[in-house]
N, C-alpha and C positions, 0 to 999 in steps of 0.2 A: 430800440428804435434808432434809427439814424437820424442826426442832428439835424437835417434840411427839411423830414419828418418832424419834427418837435417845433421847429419854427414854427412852423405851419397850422398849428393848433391854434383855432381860437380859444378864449378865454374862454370855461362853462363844467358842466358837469358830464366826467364821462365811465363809463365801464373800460379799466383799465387790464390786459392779461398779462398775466406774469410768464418769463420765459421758465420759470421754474415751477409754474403751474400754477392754478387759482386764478382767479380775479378778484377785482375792488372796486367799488365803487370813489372814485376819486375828482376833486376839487381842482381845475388847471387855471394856473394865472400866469404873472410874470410880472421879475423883480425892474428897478428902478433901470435897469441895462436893457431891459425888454429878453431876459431870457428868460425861459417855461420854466416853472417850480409844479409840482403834484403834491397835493396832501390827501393821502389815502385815508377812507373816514372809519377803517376799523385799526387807524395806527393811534394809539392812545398817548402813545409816550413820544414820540415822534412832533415836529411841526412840519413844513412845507421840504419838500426833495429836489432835487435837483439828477437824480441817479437814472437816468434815462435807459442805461444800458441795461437794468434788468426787466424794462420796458418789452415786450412784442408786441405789441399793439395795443390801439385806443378804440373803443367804437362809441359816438357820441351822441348822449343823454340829452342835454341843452346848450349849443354854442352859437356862438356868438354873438 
């Protein structure tokens, strides 16, 4: 996704796709700077991401 994309996100629960295919169902907030973190909920070992580039799109679940 593109960074002006990612701003843009309110905080909430969304279906995220991956550019490498799949989806998740993923947790968006944002840290103390106000930039977007995702914690995808079938990442076990993982906590919050910041990796937006393997991002293609959001479509939203519950925001804002």
């Amino acid at each position: 996704m593109k960074p002006e994309d990612v701003r843009g996100l309110d905080h909430g629960l969304y279906i995220i796709i991956w550019k490498s295919g799949g989806s998740s169902l993923a947790a968006v907030g944002s840290d103390w700077k106000g930039d977007r973190w995702f914690a995808a909920t079938n990442w076990v070992d993982k906590e919050v991401c910041f990796d937006w580039e393997r991002v293609d799109s959001v479509r939203g679940i519950m925001a804002g």
